[in-house]
LUMGUBA-535400 format. One record per residue (C-alpha): z, y, x. Coordinates in Angstrom, 1 decimal, always signed. Last residue first. Example, Ala and Ser with C-alpha at 12.3 -4.5 7.8 and 13.67 -1.06 7.14 Angstrom:
<atoms>
       c3       c2       c1
     +7.1     -1.1    +13.7
     +7.8     -4.5    +12.3
</atoms>
This chain:
<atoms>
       c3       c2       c1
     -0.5    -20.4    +13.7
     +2.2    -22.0    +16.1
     +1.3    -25.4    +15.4
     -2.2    -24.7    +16.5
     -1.4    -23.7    +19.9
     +0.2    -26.5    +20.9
     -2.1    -28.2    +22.2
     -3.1    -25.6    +24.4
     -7.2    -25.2    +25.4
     -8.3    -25.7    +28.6
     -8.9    -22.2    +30.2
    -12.9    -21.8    +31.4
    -14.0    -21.1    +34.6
    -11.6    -22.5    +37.4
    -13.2    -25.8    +38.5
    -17.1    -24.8    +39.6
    -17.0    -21.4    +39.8
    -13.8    -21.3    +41.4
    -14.3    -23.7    +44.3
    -17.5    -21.7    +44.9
    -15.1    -18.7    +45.3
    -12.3    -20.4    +47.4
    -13.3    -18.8    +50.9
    -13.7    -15.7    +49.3
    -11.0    -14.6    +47.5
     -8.6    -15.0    +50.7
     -5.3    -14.4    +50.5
     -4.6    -14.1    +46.8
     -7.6    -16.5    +46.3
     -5.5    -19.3    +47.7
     -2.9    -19.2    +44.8
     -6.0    -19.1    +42.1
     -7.0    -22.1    +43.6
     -3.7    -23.8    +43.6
     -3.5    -22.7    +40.4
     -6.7    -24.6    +39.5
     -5.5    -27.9    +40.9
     -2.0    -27.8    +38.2
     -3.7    -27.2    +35.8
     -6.4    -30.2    +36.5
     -3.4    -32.3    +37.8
     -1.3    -31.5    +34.5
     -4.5    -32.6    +32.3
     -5.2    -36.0    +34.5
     -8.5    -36.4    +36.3
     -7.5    -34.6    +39.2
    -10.7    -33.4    +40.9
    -11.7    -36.2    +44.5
    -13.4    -33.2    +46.3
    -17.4    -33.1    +47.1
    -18.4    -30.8    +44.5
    -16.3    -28.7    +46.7
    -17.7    -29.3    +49.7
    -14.4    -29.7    +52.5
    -14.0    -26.3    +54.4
    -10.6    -28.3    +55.8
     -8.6    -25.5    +54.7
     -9.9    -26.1    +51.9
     -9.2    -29.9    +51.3
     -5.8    -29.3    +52.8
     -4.7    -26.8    +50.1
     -6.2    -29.1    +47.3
     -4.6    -31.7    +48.4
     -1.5    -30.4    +49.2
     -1.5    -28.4    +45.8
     -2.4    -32.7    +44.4
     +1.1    -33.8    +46.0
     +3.2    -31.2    +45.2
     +2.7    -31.4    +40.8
     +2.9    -35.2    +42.0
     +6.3    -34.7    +43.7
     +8.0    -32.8    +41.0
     +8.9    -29.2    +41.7
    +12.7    -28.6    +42.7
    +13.2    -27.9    +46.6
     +9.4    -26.4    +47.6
     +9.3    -25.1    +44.1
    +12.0    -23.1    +44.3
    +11.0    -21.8    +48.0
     +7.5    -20.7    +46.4
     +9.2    -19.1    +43.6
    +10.8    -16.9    +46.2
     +7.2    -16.2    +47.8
     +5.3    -15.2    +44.7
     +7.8    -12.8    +44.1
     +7.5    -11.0    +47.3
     +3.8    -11.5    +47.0
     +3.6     -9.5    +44.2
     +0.1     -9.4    +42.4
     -0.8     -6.1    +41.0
     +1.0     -5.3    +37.4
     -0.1     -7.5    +34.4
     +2.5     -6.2    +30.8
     +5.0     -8.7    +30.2
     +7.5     -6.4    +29.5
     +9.5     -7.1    +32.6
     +6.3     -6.8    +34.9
     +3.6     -9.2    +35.2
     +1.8    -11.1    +37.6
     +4.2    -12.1    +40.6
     +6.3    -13.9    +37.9
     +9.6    -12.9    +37.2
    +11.7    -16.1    +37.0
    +11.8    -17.9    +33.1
    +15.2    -20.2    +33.9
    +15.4    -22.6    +31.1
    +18.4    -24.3    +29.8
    +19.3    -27.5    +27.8
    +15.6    -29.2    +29.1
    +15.6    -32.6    +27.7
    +15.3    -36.2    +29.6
    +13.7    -39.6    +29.2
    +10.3    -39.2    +30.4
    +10.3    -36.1    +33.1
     +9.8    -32.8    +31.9
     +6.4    -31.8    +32.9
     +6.4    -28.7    +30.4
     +2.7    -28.2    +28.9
     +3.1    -30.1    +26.0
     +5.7    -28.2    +24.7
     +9.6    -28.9    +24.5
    +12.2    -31.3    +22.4
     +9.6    -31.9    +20.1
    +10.3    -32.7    +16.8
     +7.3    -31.6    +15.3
     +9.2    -29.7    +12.5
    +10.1    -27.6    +14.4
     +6.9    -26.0    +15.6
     +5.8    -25.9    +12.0
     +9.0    -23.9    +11.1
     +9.0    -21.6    +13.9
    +12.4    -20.3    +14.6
    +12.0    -17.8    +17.5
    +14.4    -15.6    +19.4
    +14.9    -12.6    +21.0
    +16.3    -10.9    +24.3
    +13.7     -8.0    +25.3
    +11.2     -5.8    +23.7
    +12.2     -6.8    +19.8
     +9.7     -9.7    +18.2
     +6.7     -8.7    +16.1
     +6.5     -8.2    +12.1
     +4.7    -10.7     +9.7
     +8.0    -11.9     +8.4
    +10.7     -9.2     +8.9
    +11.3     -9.1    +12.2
    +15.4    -10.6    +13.5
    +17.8     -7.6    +14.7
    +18.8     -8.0    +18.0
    +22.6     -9.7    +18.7
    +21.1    -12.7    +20.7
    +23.5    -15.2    +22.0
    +22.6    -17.7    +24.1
    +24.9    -20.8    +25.0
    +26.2    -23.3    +27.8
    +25.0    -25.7    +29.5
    +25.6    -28.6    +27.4
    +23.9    -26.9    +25.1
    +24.1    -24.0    +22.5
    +21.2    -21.6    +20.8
    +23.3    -18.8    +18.8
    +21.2    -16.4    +16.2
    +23.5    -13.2    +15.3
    +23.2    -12.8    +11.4
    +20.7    -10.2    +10.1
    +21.9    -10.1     +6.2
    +18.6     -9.3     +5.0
    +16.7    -11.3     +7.1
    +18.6    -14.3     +6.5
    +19.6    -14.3     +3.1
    +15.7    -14.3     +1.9
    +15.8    -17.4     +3.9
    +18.9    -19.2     +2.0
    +17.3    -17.6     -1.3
    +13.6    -19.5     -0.3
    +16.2    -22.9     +0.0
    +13.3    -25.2     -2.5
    +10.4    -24.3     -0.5
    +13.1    -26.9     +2.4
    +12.8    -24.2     +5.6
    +16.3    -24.0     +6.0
    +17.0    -28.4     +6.0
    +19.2    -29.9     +3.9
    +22.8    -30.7     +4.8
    +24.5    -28.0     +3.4
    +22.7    -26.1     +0.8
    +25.5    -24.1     -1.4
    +27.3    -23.8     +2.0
    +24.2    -21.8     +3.6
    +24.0    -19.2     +0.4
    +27.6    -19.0     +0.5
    +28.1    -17.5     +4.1
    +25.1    -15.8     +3.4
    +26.7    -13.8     +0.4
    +30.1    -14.0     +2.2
    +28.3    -11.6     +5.4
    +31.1    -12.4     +8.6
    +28.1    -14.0    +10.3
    +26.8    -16.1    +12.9
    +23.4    -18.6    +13.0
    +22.9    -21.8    +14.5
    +20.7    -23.6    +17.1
    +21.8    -26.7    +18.8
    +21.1    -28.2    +21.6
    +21.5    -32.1    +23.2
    +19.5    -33.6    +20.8
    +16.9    -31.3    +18.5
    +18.2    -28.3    +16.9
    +16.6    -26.7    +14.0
    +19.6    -28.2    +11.5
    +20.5    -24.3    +11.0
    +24.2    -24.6    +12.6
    +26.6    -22.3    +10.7
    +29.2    -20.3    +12.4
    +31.8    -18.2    +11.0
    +32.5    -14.9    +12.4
    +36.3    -14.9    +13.8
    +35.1    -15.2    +17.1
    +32.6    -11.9    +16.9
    +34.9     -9.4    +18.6
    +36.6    -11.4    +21.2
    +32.9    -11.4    +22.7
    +30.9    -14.3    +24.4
    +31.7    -16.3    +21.0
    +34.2    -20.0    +22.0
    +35.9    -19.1    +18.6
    +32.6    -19.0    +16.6
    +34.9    -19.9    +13.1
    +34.1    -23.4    +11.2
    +30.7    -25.4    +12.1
    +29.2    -24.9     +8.8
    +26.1    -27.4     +8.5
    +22.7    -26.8     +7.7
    +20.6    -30.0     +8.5
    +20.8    -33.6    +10.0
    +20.2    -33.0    +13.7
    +18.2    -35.4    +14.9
    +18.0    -37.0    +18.8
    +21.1    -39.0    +18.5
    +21.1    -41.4    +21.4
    +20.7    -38.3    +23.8
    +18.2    -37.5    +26.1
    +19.3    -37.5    +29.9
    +19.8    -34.1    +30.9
    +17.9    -31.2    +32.3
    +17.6    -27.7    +34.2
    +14.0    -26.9    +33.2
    +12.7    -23.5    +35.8
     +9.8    -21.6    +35.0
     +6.9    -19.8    +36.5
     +3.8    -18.4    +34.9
     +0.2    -18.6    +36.1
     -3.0    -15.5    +36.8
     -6.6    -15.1    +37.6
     -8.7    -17.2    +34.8
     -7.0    -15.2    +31.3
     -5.7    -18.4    +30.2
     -2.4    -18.7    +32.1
     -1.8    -22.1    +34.4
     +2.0    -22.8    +33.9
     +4.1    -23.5    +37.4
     +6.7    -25.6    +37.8
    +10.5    -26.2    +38.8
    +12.7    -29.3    +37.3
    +16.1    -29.1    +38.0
    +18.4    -32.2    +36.9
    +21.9    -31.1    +35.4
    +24.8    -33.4    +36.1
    +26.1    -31.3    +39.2
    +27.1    -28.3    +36.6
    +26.6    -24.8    +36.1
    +28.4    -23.6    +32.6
    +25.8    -20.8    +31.8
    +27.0    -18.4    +29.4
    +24.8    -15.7    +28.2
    +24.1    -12.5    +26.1
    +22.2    -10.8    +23.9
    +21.5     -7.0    +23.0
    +24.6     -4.3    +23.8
    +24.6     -6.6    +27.1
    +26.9     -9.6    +28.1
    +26.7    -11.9    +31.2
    +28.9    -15.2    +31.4
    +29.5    -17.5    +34.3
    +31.1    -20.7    +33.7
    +32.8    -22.3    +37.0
    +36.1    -21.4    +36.1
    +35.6    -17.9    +34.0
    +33.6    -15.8    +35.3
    +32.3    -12.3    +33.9
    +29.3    -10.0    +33.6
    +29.5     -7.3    +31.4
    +25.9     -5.5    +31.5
    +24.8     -2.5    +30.9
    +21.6     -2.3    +31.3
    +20.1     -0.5    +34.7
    +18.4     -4.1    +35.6
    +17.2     -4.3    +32.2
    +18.2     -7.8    +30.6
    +17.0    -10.9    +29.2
    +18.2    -13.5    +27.3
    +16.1    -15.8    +24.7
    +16.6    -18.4    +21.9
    +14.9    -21.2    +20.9
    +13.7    -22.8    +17.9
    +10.4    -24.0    +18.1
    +10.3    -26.2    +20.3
    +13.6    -26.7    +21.5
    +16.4    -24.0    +22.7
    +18.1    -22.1    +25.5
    +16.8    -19.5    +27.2
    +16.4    -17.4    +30.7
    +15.1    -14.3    +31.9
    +14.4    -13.2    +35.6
    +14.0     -9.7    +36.9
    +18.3     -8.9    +36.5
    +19.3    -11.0    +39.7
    +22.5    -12.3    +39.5
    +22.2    -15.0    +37.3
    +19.0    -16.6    +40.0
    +21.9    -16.9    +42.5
    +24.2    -19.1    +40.0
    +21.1    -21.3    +38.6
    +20.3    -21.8    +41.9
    +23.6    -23.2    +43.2
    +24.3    -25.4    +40.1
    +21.0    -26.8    +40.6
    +21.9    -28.0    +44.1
    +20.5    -26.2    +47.3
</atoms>
């Protein structure tokens, strides 16, 4: 299966999100399965539309697929995702506001005479911008072209932005997510469903991605699947483990995971199996091994709680901390 090929089957199935973004500016599309939803093809680009959001992915051969799994901190559970990727850009920086012109390639015929600014949040290949027909926003973003939206000296620029409640565009070589939610007011919480974020710290670390992500040196994710885990239901609320779930990620990350995240759940798989000591097993010493060990454990408790409980005790007991965390407070 190529990358073009999963990226079309996962489309279809309304349990998995996706996004497109950096850190800290990304945008997010999700969908009910009973939404309604226009979904459409054009060439090889396939696009989806809801009342909320929508997508176009433009599958192509170029894209590298990276599949992993993301060790959670509450000790039983792990998230899934899917980087598609390309080689990072000689231009990483993007150089501030800057009025694209009309949104003429917009998902819906209604919004392509909106004009289209790009908020300078972007890093390399993506871009994240902002839509609107609202000429007090359209002129707060042209009286500051070229500097950056979260400058202290732009506060009426903000201020602009939640009160006129523009559509938030992420773009890429991929394609593009567009979310038509309304944005919180500061100190508020996200919508249920499609979203995005624009965290100024996160931004302004100029990272293409967080820590955790084991995107290979040299590339940038320009789409991300986010499959259903087994774990948690469409709201993010925990639900009984699903093995059904569990068992279609497995095949993704059978074709697409990277060979060391492979190599150390053989080892770990093996060394159990084996009723190898546990105090006696050769731990990762690298952070991404450690994770990547202890959902391996957590894996094998699904079947069989018992044989890995020792294991547990000893490697599984207290989350390692994100280093990412702090540059979201």
């Amino acid at each position: 299966m190529s990358a073009a090929t999963l990226i079309e089957e996962m489309l279809s199935d309304a349990r998995h999100g996706w996004s497109i973004g950096t850190f800290g500016a990304i945008a997010e599309f999700m969908r009910d399965e009973d939404e309604d939803a226009r979904i459409t093809r054009d060439g090889e680009a396939v696009s989806i539309v809801t009342p909320r959001a929508g997508i176009r992915v433009l599958p192509n051969e170029a894209l590298r697929a990276v599949a992993f799994d993301t060790l959670s901190s509450d000790g039983e559970t792990w998230g899934q995702s899917v980087a598609f990727c390309l080689p990072v850009p000689a231009e990483m920086e993007h150089t501030g506001i800057r009025w694209l012109g009309k949104d003429t390639e917009a998902l819906r015929e209604e919004d392509r005479d909106a004009d289209l600014f790009d908020l300078g949040a972007g890093r390399g290949h993506v871009r994240f911008c902002a839509r609107t027909r609202d000429a007090a926003y359209i002129e707060a973003l042209k009286e500051i072209e070229g500097t950056q939206l979260f400058d202290p000296a732009n506060g009426k620029a903000q201020a602009e932005t939640f009160r006129s409640q523009p559509h938030r565009v992420a773009i890429s070589p991929a394609g593009r997510v567009e979310v038509y939610a309304p944005i919180p007011l500061p100190g508020g919480t996200s919508p249920e469903g499609p979203h995005t974020h624009l965290l100024p710290k996160m931004v302004a670390s100029g990272k293409t991605h967080a820590s955790n992500s084991p995107i290979p040196e040299g590339f940038q994710p320009v789409l991300s699947l986010h499959p259903r885990t087994p774990w948690r239901d469409a709201l993010g609320q925990r639900v009984p483990f699903d093995a059904e779930l569990d068992a279609l990620f497995d095949g993704v990350l059978a074709q697409f995971a990277l060979p060391e995240d492979r190599a150390v759940r053989r080892s770990v798989e093996g060394a159990v199996a084996d009723s190898v000591e546990p105090d006696a097993f050769e731990w990762p010493r690298t952070r991404r091994g450690r994770a990547q060990a202890r959902i391996a454990l957590r894996r094998l408790a699904q079947a069989d709680p018992q044989r890995v409980i020792r294991w547990r005790q000893l490697y599984d007991r207290v989350p390692e901390p994100d280093e990412d965390a702090a540059l979201q407070a």
